[in-house]
PDB file of N, CA, C and O in Angstrom:
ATOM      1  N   UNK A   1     110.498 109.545 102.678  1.00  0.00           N
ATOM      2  CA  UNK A   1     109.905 108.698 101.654  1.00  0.00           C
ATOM      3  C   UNK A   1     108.490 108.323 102.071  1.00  0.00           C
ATOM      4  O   UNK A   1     108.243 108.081 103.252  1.00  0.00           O
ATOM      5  N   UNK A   2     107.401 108.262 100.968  1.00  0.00           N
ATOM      6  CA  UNK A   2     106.080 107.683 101.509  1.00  0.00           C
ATOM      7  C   UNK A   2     106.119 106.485 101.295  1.00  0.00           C
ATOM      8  O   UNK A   2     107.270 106.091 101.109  1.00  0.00           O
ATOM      9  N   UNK A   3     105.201 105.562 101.227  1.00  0.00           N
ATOM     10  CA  UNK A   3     105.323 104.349 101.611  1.00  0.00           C
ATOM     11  C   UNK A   3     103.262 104.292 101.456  1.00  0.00           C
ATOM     12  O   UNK A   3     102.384 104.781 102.167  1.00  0.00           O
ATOM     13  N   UNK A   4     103.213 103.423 100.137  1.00  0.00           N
ATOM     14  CA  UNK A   4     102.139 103.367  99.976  1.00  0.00           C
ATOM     15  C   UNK A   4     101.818 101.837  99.783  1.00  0.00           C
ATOM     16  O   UNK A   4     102.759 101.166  99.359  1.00  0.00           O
ATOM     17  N   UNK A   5     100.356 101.033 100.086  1.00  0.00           N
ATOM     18  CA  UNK A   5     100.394  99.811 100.044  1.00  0.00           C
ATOM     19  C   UNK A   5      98.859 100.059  99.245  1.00  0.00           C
ATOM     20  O   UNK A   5      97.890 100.738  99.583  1.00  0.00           O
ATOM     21  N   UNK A   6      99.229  98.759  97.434  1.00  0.00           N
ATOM     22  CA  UNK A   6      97.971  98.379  96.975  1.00  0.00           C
ATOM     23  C   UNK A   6      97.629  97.126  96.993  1.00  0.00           C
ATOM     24  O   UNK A   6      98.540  96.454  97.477  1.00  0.00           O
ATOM     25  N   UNK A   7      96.383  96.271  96.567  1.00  0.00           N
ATOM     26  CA  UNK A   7      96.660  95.444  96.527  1.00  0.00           C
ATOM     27  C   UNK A   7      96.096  94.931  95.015  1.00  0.00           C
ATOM     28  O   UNK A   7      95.426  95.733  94.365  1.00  0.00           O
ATOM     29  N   UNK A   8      96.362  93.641  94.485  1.00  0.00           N
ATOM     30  CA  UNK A   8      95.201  93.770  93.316  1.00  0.00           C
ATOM     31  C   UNK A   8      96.292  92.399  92.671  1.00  0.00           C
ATOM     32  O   UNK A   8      97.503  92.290  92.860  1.00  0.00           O
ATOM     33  N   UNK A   9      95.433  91.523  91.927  1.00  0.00           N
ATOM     34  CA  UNK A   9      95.597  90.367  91.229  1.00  0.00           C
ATOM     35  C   UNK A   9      96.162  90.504  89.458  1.00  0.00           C
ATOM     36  O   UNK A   9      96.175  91.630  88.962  1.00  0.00           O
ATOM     37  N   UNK A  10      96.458  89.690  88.889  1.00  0.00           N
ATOM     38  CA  UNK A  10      96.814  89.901  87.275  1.00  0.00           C
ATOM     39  C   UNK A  10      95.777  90.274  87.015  1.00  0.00           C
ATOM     40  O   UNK A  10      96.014  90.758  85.908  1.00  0.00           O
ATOM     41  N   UNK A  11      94.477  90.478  87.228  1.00  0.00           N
ATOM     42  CA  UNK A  11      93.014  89.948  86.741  1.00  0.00           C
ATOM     43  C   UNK A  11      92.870  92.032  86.224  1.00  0.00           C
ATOM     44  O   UNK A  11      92.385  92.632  85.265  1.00  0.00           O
ATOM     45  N   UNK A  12      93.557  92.429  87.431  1.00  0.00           N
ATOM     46  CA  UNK A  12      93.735  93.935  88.104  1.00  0.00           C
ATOM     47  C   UNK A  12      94.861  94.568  87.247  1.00  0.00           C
ATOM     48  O   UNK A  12      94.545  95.715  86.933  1.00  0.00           O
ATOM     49  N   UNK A  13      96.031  94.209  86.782  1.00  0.00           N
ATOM     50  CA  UNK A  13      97.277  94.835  86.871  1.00  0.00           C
ATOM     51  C   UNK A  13      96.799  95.719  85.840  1.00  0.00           C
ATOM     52  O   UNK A  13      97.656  96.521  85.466  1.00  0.00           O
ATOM     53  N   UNK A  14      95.965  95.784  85.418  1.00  0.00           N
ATOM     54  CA  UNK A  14      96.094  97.292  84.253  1.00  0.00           C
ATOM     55  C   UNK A  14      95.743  98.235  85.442  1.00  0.00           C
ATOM     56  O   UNK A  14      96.645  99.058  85.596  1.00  0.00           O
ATOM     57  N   UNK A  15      94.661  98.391  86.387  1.00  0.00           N
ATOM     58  CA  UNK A  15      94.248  99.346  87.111  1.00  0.00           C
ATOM     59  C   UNK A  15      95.443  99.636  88.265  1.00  0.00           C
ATOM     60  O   UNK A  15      95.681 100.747  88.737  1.00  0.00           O
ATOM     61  N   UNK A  16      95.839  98.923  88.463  1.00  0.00           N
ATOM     62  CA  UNK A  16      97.249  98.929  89.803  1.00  0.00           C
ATOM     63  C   UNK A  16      98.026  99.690  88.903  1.00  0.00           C
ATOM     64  O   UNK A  16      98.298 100.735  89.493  1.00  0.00           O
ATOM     65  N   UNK A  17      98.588  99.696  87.622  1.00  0.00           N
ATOM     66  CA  UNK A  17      99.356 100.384  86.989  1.00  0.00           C
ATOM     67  C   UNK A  17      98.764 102.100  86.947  1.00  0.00           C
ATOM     68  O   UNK A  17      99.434 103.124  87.087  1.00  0.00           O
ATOM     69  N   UNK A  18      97.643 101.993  86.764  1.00  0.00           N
ATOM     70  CA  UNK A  18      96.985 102.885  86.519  1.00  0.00           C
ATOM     71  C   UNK A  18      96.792 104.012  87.777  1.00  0.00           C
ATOM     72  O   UNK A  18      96.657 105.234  87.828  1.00  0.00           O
ATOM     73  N   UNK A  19      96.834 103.302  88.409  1.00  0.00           N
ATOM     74  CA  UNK A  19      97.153 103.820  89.873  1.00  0.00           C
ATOM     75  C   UNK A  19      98.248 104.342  90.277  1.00  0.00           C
ATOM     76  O   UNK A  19      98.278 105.556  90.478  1.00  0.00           O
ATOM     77  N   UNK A  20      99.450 103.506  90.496  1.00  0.00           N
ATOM     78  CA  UNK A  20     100.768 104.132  90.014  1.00  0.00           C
ATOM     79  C   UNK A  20     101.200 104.877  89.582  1.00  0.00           C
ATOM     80  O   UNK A  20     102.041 105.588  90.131  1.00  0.00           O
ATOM     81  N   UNK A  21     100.705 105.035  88.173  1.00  0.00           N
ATOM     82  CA  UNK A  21     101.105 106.081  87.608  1.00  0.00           C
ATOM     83  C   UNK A  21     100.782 107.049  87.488  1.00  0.00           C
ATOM     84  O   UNK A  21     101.221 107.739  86.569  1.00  0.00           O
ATOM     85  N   UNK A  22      99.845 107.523  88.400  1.00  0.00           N
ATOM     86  CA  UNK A  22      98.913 108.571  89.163  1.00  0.00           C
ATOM     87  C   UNK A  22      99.660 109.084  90.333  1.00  0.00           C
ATOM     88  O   UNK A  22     100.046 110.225  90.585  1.00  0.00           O
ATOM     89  N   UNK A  23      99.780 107.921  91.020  1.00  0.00           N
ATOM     90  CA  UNK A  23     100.856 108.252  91.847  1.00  0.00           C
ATOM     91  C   UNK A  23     102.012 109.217  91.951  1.00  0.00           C
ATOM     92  O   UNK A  23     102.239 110.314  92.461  1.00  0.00           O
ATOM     93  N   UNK A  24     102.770 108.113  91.085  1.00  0.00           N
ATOM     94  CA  UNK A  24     103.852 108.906  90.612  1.00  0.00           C
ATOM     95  C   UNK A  24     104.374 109.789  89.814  1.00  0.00           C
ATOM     96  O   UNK A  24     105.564 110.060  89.656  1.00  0.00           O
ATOM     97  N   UNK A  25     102.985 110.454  89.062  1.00  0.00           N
ATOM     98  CA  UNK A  25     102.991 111.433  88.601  1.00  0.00           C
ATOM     99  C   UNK A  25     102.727 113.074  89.858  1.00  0.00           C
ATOM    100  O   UNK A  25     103.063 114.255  89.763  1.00  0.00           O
ATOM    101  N   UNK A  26     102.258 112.573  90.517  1.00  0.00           N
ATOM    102  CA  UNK A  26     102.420 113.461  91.060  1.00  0.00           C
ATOM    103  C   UNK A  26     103.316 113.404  92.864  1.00  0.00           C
ATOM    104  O   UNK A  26     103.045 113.962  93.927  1.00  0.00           O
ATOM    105  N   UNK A  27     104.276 112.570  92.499  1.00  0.00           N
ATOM    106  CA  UNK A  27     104.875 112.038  94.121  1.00  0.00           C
ATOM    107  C   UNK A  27     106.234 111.686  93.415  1.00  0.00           C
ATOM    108  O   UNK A  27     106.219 110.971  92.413  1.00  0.00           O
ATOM    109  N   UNK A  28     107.387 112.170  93.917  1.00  0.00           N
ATOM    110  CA  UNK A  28     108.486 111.528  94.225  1.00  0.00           C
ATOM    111  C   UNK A  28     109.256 110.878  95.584  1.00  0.00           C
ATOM    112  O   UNK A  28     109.419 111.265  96.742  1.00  0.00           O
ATOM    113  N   UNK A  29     109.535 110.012  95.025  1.00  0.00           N
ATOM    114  CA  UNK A  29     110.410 109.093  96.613  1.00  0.00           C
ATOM    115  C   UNK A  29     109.382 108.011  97.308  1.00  0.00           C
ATOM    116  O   UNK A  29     109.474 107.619  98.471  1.00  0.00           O
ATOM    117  N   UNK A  30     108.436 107.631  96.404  1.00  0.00           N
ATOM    118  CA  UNK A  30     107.293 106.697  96.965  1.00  0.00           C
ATOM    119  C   UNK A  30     107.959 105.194  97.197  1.00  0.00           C
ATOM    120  O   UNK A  30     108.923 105.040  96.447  1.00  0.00           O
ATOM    121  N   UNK A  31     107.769 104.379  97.798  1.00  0.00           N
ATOM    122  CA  UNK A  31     107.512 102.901  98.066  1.00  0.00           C
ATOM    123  C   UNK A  31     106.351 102.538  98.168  1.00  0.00           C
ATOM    124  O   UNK A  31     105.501 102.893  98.984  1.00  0.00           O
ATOM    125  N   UNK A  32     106.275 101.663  97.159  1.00  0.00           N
ATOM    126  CA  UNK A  32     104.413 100.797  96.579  1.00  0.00           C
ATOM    127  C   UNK A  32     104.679 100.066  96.721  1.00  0.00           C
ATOM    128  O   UNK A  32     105.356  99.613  95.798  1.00  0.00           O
ATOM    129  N   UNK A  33     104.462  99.008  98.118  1.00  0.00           N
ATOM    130  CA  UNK A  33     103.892  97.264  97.952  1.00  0.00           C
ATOM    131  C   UNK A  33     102.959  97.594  97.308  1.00  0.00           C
ATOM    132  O   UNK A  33     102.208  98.569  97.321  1.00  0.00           O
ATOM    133  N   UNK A  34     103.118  95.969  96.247  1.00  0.00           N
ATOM    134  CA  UNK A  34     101.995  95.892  95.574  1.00  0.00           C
ATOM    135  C   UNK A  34     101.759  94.530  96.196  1.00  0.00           C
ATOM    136  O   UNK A  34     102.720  93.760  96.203  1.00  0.00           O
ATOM    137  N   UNK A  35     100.377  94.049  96.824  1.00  0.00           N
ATOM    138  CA  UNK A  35     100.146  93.250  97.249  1.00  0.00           C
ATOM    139  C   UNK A  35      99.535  91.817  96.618  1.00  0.00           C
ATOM    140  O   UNK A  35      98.332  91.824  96.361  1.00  0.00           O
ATOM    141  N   UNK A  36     100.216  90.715  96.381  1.00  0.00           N
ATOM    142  CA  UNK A  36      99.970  89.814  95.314  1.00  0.00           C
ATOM    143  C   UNK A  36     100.104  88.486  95.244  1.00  0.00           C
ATOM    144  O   UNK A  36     101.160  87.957  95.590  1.00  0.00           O
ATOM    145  N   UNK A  37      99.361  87.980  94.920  1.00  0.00           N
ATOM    146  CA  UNK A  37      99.628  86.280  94.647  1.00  0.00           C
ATOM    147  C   UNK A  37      99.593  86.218  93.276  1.00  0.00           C
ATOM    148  O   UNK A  37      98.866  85.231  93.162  1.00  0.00           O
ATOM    149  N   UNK A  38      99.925  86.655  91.809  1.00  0.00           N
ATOM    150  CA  UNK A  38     100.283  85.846  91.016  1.00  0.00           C
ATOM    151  C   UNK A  38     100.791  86.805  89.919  1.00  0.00           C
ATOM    152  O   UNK A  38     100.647  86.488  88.738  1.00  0.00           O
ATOM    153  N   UNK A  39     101.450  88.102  90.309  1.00  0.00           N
ATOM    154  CA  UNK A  39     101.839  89.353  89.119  1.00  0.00           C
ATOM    155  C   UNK A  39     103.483  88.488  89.349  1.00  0.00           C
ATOM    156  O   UNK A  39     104.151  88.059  90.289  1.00  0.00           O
ATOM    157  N   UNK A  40     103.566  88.565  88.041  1.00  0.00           N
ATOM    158  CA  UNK A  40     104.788  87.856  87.528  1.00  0.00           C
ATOM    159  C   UNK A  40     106.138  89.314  88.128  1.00  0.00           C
ATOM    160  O   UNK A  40     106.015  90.535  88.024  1.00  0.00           O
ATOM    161  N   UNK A  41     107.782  88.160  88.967  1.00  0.00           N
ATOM    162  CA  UNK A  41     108.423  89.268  88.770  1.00  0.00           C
ATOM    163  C   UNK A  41     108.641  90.001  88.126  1.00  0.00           C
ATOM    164  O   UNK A  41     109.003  91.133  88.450  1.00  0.00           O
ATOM    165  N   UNK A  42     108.438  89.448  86.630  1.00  0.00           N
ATOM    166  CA  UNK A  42     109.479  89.729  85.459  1.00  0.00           C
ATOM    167  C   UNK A  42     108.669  91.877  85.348  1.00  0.00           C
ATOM    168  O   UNK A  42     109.140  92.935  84.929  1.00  0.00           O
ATOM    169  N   UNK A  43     107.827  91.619  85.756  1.00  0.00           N
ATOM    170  CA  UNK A  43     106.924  92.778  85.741  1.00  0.00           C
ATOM    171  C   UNK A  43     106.995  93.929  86.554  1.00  0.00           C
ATOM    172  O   UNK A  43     106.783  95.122  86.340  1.00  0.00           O
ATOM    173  N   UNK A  44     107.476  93.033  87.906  1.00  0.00           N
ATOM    174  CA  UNK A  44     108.031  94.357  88.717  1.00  0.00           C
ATOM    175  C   UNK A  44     109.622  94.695  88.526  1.00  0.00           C
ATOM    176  O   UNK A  44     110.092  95.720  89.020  1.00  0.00           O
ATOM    177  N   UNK A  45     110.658  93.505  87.565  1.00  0.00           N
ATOM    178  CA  UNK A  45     111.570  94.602  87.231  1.00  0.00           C
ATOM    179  C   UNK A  45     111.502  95.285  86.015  1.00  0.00           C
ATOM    180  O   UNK A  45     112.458  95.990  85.692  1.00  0.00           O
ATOM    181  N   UNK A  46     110.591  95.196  85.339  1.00  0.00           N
ATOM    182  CA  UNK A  46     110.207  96.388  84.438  1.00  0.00           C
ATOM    183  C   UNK A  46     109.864  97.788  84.814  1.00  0.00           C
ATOM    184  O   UNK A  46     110.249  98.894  84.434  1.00  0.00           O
ATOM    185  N   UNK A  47     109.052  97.379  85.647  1.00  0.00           N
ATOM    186  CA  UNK A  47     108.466  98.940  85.755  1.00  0.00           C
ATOM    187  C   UNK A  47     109.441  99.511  86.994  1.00  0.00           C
ATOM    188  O   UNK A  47     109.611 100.686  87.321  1.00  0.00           O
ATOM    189  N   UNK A  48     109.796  98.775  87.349  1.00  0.00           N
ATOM    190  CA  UNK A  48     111.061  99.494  87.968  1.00  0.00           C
ATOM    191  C   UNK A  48     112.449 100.057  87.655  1.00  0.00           C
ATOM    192  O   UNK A  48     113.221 100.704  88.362  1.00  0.00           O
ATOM    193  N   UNK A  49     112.538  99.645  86.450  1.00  0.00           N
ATOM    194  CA  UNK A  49     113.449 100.113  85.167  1.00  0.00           C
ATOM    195  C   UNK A  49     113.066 101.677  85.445  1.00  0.00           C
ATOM    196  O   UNK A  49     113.835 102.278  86.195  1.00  0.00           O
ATOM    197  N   UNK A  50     112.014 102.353  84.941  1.00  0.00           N
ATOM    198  CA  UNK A  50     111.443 103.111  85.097  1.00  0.00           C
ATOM    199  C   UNK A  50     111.156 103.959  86.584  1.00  0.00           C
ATOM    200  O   UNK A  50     111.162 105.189  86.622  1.00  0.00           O
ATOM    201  N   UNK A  51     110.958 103.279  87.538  1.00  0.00           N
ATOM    202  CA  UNK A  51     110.266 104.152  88.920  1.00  0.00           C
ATOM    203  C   UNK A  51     111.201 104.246  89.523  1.00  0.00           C
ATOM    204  O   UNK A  51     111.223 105.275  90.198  1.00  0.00           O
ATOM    205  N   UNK A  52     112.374 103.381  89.646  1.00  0.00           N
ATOM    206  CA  UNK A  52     113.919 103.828  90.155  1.00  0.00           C
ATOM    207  C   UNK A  52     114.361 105.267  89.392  1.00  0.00           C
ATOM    208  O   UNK A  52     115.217 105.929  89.979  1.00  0.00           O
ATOM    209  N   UNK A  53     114.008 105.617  88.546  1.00  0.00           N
ATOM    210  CA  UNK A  53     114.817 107.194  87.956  1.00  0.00           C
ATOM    211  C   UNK A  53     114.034 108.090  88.631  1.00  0.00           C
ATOM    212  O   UNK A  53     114.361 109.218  88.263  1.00  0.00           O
ATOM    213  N   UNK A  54     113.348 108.120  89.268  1.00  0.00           N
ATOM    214  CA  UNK A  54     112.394 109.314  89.957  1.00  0.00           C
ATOM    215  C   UNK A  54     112.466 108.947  91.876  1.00  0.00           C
ATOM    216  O   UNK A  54     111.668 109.368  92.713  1.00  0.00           O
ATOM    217  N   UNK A  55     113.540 108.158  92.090  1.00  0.00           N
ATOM    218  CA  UNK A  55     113.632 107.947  93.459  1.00  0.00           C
ATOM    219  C   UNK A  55     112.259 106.703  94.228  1.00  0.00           C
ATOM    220  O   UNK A  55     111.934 106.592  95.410  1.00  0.00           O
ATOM    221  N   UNK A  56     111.796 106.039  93.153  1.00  0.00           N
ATOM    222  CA  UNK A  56     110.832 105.520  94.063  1.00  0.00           C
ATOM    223  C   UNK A  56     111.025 103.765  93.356  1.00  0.00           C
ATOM    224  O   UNK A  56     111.903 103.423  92.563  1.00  0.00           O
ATOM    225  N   UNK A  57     109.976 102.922  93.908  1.00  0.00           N
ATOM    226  CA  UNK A  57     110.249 101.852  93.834  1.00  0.00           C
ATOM    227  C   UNK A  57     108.735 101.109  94.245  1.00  0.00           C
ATOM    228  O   UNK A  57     107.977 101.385  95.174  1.00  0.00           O
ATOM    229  N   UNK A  58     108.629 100.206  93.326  1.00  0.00           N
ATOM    230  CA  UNK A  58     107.568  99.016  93.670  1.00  0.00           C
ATOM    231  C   UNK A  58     107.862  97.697  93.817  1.00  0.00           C
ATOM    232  O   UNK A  58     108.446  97.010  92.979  1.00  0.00           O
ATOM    233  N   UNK A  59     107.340  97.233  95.198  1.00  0.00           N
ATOM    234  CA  UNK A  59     108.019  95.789  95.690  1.00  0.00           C
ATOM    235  C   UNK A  59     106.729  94.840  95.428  1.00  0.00           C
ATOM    236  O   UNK A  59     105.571  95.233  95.568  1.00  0.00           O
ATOM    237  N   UNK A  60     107.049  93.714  95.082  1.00  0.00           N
ATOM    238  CA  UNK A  60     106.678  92.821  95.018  1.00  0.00           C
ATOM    239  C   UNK A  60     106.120  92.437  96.399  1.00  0.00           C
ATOM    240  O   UNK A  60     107.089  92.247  97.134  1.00  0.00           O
ATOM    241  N   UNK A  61     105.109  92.267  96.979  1.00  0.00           N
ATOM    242  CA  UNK A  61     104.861  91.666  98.313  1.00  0.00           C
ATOM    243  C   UNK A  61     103.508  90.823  98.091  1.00  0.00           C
ATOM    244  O   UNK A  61     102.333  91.187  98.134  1.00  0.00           O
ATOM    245  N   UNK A  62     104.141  89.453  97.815  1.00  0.00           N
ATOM    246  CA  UNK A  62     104.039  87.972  97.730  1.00  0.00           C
ATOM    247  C   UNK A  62     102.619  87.911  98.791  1.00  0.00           C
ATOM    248  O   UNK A  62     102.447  88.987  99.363  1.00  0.00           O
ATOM    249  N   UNK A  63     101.933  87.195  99.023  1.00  0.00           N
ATOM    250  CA  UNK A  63     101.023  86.671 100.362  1.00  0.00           C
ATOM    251  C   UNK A  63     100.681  85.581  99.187  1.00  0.00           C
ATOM    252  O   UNK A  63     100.525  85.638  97.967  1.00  0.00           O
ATOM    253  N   UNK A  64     100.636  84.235 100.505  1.00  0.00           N
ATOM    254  CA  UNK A  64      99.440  83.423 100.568  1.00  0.00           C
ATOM    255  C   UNK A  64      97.634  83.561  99.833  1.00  0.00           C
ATOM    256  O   UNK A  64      96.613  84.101 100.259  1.00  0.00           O
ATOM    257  N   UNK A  65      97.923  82.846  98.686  1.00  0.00           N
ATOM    258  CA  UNK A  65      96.574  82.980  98.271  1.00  0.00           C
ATOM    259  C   UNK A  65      95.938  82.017  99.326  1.00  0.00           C
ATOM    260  O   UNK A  65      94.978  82.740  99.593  1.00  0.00           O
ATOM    261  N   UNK A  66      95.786  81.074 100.012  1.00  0.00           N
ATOM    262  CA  UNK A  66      95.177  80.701 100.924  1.00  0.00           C
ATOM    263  C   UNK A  66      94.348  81.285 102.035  1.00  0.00           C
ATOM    264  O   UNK A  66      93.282  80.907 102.522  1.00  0.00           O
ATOM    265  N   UNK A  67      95.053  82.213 102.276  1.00  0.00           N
ATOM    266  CA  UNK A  67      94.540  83.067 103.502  1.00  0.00           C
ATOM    267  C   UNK A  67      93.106  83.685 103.196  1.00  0.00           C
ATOM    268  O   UNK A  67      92.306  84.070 104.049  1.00  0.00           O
ATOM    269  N   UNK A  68      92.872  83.715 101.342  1.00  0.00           N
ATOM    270  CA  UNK A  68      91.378  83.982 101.027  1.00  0.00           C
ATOM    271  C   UNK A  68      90.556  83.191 101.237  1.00  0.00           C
ATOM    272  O   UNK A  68      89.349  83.423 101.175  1.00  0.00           O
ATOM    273  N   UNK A  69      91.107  82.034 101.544  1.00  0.00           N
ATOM    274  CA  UNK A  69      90.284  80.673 101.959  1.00  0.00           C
ATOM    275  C   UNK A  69      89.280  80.905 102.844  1.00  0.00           C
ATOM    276  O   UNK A  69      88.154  80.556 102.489  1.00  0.00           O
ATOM    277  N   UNK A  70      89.442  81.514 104.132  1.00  0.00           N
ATOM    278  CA  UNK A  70      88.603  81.615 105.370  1.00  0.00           C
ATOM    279  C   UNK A  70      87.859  82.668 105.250  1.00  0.00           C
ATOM    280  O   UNK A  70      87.108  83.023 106.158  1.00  0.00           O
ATOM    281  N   UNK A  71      87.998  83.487 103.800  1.00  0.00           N
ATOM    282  CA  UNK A  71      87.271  84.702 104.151  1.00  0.00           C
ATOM    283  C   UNK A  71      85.585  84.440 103.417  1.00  0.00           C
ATOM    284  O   UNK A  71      85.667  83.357 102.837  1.00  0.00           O
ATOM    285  N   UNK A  72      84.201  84.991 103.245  1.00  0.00           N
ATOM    286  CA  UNK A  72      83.283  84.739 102.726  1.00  0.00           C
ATOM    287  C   UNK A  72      82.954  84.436 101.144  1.00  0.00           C
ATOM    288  O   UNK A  72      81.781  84.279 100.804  1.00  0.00           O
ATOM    289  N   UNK A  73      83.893  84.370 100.302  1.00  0.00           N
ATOM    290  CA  UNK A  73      83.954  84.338  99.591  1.00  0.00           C
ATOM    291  C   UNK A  73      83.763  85.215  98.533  1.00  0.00           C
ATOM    292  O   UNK A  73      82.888  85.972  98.954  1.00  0.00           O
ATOM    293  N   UNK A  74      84.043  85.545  97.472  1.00  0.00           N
ATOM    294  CA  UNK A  74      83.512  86.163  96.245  1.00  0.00           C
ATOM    295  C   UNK A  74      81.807  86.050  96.081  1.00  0.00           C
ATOM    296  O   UNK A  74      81.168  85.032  96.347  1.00  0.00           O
ATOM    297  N   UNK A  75      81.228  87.327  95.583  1.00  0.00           N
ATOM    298  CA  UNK A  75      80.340  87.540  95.381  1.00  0.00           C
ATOM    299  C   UNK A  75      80.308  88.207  94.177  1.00  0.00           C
ATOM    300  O   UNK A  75      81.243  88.946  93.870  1.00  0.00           O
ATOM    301  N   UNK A  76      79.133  88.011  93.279  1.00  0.00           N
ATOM    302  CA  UNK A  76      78.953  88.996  92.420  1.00  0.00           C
ATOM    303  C   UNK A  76      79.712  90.014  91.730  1.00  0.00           C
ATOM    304  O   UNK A  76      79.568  90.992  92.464  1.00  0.00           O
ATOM    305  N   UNK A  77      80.027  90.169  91.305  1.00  0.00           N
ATOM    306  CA  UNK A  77      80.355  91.949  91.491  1.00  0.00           C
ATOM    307  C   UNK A  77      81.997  92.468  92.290  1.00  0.00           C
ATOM    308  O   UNK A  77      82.619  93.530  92.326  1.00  0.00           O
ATOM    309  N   UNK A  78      82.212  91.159  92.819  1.00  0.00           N
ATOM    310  CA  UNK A  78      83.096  91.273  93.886  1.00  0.00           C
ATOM    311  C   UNK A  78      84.428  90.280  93.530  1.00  0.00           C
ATOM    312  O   UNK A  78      84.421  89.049  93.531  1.00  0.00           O
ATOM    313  N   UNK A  79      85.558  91.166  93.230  1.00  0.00           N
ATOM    314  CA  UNK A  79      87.177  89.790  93.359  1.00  0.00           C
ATOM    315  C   UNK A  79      87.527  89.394  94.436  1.00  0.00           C
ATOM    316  O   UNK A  79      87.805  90.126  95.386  1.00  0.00           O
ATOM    317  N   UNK A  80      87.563  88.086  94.431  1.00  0.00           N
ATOM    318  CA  UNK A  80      88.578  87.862  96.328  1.00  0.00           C
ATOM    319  C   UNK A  80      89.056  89.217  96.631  1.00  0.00           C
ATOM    320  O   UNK A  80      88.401  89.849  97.459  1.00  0.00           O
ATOM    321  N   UNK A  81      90.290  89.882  95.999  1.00  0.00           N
ATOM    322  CA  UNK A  81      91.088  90.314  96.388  1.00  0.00           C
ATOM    323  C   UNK A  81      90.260  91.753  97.430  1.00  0.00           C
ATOM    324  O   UNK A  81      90.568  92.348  98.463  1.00  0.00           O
ATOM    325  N   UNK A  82      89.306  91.808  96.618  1.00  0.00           N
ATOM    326  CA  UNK A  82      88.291  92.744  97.506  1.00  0.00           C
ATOM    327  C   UNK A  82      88.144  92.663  98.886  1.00  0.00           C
ATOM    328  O   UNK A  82      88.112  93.652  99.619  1.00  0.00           O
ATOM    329  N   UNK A  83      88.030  91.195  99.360  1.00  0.00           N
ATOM    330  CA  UNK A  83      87.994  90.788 100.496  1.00  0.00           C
ATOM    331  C   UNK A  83      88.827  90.456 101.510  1.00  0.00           C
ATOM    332  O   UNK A  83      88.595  89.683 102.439  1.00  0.00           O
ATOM    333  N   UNK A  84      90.051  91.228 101.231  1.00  0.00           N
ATOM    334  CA  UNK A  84      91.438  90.780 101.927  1.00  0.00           C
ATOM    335  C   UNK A  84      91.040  92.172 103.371  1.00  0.00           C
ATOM    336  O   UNK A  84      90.564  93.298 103.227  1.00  0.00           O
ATOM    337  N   UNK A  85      91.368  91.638 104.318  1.00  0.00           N
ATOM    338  CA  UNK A  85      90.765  92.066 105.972  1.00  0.00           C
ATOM    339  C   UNK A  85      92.226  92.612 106.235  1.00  0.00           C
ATOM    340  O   UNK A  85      93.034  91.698 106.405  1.00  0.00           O
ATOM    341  N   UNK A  86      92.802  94.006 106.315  1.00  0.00           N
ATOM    342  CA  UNK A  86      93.737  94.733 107.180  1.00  0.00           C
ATOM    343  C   UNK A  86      93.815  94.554 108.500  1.00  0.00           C
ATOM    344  O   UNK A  86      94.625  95.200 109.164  1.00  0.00           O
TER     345      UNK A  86
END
């Protein structure tokens, strides 16, 4: 199984989808954290309705919106989520 990690806000979820389904158009047996502080569950068991019939699956993986706290902030051009440090 691969095992892929995105990250991206409600602000995002059309492009995270969009991504996905790029993905999984061309990948079976994937695992996608999707990395998030505020995409509603109700959303990841939807589309998992769906990504469970092809062997794969997208998890919900929750973080601390705080932790953007310490970072430089948003700029321009730029979402927090941009600024999240691996």
């Amino acid at each position: 199984m691969k095992v892929i990690a995105l990250c991206a806000d409600y602000g995002y979820l059309d492009k995270a989808e969009t991504a996905i389904k790029s993905i999984l158009y061309n990948n079976q047996y994937v695992k996608i954290y999707l990395l998030n502080c505020d995409i509603p569950q109700e959303w990841f068991v939807n589309i998992n309705q769906y990504v469970n019939q092809i062997g794969s699956e997208v998890i919900d993986a929750k973080f601390d919106h705080g932790i953007l706290n310490d970072s430089q902030g948003p700029r321009p051009g730029i979402n927090e989520m941009d600024l999240l440090d691996f």
